[in-house]
N, C-alpha and C positions, 0 to 999 in steps of 0.2 A: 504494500500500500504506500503512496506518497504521504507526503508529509501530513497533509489535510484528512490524514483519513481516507483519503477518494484510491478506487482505484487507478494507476500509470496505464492509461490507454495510450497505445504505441500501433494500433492498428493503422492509421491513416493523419495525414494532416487535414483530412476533410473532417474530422472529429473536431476542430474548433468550433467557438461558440460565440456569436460578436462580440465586441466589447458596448461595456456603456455606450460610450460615446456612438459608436455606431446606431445601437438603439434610439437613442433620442435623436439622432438624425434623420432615422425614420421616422420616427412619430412625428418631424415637424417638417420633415419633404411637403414643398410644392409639387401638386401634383396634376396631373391632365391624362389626355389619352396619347400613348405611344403610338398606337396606330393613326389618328392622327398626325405624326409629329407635333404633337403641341403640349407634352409634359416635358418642363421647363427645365426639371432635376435628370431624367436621361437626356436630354441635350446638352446640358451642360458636363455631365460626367461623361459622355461618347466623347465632344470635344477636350475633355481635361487629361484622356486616353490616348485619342490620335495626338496630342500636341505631346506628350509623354514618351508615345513611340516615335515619334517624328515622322508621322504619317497622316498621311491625307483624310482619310476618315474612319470611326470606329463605331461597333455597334453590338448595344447589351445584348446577349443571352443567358438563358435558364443554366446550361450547364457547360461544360468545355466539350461534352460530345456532341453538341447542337451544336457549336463553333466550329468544329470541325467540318461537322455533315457540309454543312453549309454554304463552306468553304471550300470545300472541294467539288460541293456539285456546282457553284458558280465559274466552275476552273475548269470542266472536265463534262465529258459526254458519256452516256451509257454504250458501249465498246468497248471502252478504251480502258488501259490500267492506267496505275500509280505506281512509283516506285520507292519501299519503304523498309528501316530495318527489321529484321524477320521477326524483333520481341518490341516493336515501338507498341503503345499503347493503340494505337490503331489500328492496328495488327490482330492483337490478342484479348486485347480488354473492351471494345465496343460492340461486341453483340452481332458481328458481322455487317454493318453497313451499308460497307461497297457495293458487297453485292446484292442483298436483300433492298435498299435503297435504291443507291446509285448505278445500278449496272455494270459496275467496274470489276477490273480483275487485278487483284494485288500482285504485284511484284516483290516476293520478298529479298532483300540481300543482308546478308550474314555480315554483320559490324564488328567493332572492336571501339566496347566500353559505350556500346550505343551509336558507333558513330562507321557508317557507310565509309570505305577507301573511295579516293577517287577514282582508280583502277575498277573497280565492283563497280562504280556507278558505270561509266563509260560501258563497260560489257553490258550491265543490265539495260541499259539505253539501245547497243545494238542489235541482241536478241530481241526486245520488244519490234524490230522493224523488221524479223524476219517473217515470210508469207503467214507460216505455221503460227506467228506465236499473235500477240494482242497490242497493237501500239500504245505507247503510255505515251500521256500526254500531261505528264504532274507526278514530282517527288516531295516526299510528305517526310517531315525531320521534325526529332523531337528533341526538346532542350527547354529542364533536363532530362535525362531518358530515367522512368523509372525502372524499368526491371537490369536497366546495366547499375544499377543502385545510387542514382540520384549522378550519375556523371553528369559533368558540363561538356556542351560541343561550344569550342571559342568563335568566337567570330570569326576570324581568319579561316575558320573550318568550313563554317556556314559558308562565308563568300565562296570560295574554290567550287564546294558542292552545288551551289545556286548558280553560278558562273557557266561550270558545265552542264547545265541542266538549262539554263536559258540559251546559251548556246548552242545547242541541240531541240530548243523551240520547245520546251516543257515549262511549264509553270512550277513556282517553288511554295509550296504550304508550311509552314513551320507551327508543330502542336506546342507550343510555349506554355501550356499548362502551371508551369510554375518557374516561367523566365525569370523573374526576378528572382528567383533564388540562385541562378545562374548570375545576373547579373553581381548581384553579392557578393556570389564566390570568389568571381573575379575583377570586382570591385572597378565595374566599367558600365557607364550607362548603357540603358535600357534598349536604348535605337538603337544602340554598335549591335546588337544583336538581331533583329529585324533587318535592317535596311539593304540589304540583299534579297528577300523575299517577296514571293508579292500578294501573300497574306502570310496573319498572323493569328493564333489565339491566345491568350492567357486567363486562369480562374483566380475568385475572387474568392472561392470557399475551400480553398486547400491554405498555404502557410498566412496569406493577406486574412483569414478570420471571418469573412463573411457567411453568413446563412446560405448565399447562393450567389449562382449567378458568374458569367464569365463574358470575356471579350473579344469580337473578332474585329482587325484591323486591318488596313491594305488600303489602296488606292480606293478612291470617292467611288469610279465606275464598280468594281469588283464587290464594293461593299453595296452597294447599293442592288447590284444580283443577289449576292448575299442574304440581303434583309428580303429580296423575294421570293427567294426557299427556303429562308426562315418561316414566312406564313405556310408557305408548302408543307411543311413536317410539322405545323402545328405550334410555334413558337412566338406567334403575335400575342400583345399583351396590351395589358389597358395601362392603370396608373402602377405602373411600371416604375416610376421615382422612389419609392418605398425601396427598391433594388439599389437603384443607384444611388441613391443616400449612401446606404452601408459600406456602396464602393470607391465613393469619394474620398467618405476617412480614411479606408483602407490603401488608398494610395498616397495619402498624405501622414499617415501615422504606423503601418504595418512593415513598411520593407525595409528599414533597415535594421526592425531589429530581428530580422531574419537571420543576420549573424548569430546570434542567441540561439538559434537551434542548430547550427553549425557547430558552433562549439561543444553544444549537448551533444551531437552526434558523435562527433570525434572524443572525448571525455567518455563517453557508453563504450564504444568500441575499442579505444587504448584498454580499458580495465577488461575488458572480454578476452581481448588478444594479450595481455599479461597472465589471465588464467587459462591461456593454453589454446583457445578457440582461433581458427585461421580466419583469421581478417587484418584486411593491407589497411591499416588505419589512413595513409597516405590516399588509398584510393574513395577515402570518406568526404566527398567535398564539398555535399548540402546535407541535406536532415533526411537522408534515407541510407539505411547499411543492411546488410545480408550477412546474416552469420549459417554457416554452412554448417552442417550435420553431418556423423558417421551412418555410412550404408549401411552397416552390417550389425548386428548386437546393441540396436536402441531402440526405442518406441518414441519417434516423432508425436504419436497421440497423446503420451502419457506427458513427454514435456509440455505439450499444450493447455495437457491439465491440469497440470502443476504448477503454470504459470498461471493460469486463470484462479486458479484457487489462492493464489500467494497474491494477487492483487494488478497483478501483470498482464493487462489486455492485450492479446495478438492475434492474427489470423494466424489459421490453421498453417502449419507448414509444408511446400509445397514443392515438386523437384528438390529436394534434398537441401533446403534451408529456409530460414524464417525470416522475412523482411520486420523490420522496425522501423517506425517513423517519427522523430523529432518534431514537437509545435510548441507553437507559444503553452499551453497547459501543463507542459512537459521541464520543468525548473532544474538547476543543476542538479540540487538535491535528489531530485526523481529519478535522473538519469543513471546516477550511481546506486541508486536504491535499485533500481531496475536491473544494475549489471551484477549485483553481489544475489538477487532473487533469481535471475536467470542461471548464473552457476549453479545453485540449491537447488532448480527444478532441475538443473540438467545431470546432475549427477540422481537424483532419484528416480528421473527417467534410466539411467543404465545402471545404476546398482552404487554402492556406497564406496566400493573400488576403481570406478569410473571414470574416466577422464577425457577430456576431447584428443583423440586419435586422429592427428593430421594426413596418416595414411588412409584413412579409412573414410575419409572425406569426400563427398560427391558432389564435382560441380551443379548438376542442375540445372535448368530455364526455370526462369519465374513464370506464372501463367496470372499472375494478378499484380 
């Protein structure tokens, strides 16, 4: 348990909860109707976004997978692929989409740390224009990647990949889902990371705190298809300001102390990787790490429940290790309460003689 008594839920930074301040921004948002365009608090917060990103126009939605959808079918036709990494959240975590949606046929290519080689892309670009195979016309990049466990793709990465892929007459999506944690990492504004692309999303309900709600950005024309298959998939809204309240604060009081779960992260995992657990603490560079499990002679379920029973909320563990997530609810204090609770469960998951067995360690894919 944390300090407060509360259980350390580690499941998600989507487990935050507003702040005050947030809340009473809602209750005293100006409001109208968004379909209209004539609520005063999403105009202003779309505009406070695209000037943010250094982008021509931005535009609320419900969730970061509606940001996506959205965006990609404003970019792309039913034929055609997309070319993306084989564990990006797009990929594995939306419920199928592309195809069920958009008609599309994913392209997946095999990354390093989340992030596509320029060589992969190029090939994956030429096979798409072979007779047999499906022309892509959009590659779709995430930053940060979560299942590579919260890596950052640098700018200069993004450029190169967006470079060749505009080059080649493809569109560039970036799932930004929680860019400014990237930004953070690398303690470089927010547009350096964007302005290669030619959209963008980021959420407002993962490490930014908010109840809901996330952002697609990109030029005036793109956004504005955008916002008409946003009505398509059902994502027109009325007074819609009650949303963007929450996300105003959160852009003016949330991101920088994003550091604060950076540090939690790395702080969780040095003490993990001190009691024997393989983890690159160096490769810890937002608020998400993966601690790997032995294959052979443990019960992944029993740690589960021994961590839920000691106070320690996580998802079930999956391909051969348990993701943990860092947020603002999550205080030094917890972090370390959370690392010396995690040893405890895990040695009574394999027996009182037990110890993390680096040999017997299974990479894994995340599937969540």
């Amino acid at each position: 348990m944390g300090n407060a008594g509360q259980p350390i839920d580690l499941r998600s930074d989507t487990v935050t909860k507003p702040t005050r301040e947030m809340l009473d921004a809602m209750a005293r948002a100006d409001l109208g109707d968004d379909f209209f365009r004539d609520d005063p608090t999403v105009m202003a917060f779309e505009e406070e976004a695209a000037d943010l990103l250094g982008l021509e126009a931005a535009m609320l939605v419900i969730s970061g997978t509606m940001g996506n959808i959205v965006s990609c079918l404003a970019q792309s036709s039913r034929g055609e692929s997309f070319i993306v990494e084989s564990r990006a959240h797009i990929q594995i975590n939306e419920s199928g989409w592309p195809s069920t949606l958009a008609g599309l046929t994913p392209r997946p290519v095999t990354g390093t740390n989340g992030v596509i080689s320029p060589q992969s892309l190029e090939e994956a670009i030429q096979d798409s224009r072979s007779r047999l195979g499906v022309p892509s016309s959009l590659l779709c990049l995430e930053n940060t990647h979560n299942a590579a466990g919260g890596r950052v793709m640098t700018p200069a990465q993004i450029a190169t990949l967006a470079g060749l892929a505009h080059t080649n007459g493809l569109r560039v999506h970036l799932d930004g889902a929680r860019i400014f944690n990237a930004s953070v990492a690398l303690n470089a504004p927010v547009r350096e990371f964007v302005r290669d692309v030619d959209t963008a999303t980021f959420c407002l309900s993962k490490g930014l705190s908010c109840p809901l709600g996330a952002v697609v950005a990109g030029g005036a024309d793109v956004v504005k298809e955008a916002r008409r298959w946003r009505q398509v998939v059902g994502g027109g809204m009325r007074q819609a300001g009650i949303i963007a309240a929450a996300g105003q604060v959160a852009l003016r009081t949330m991101v920088d102390r994003l550091q604060q779960d950076h540090e939690n992260a790395r702080l969780l995992a040095s003490r993990l990787q001190a009691a024997g657990f393989d983890i690159d603490v160096q490769a810890v560079e937002t608020n998400i790490l993966f601690v790997k499990l032995p294959e052979h002679g443990f019960d992944p379920h029993l740690l589960h429940a021994g961590l839920i029973g000691r106070g320690v909320v996580v998802n079930p563990p999956r391909g051969g290790r348990v993701r943990l997530v860092i947020h603002r609810h999550v205080s030094k204090s917890d972090a370390m309460t959370a690392a010396d609770l995690f040893i405890e469960a895990f040695h009574a998951a394999q027996g009182e003689d037990g110890s993390p067995d680096q040999r017997r360690v299974a990479d894994g894919a995340a599937v969540y």
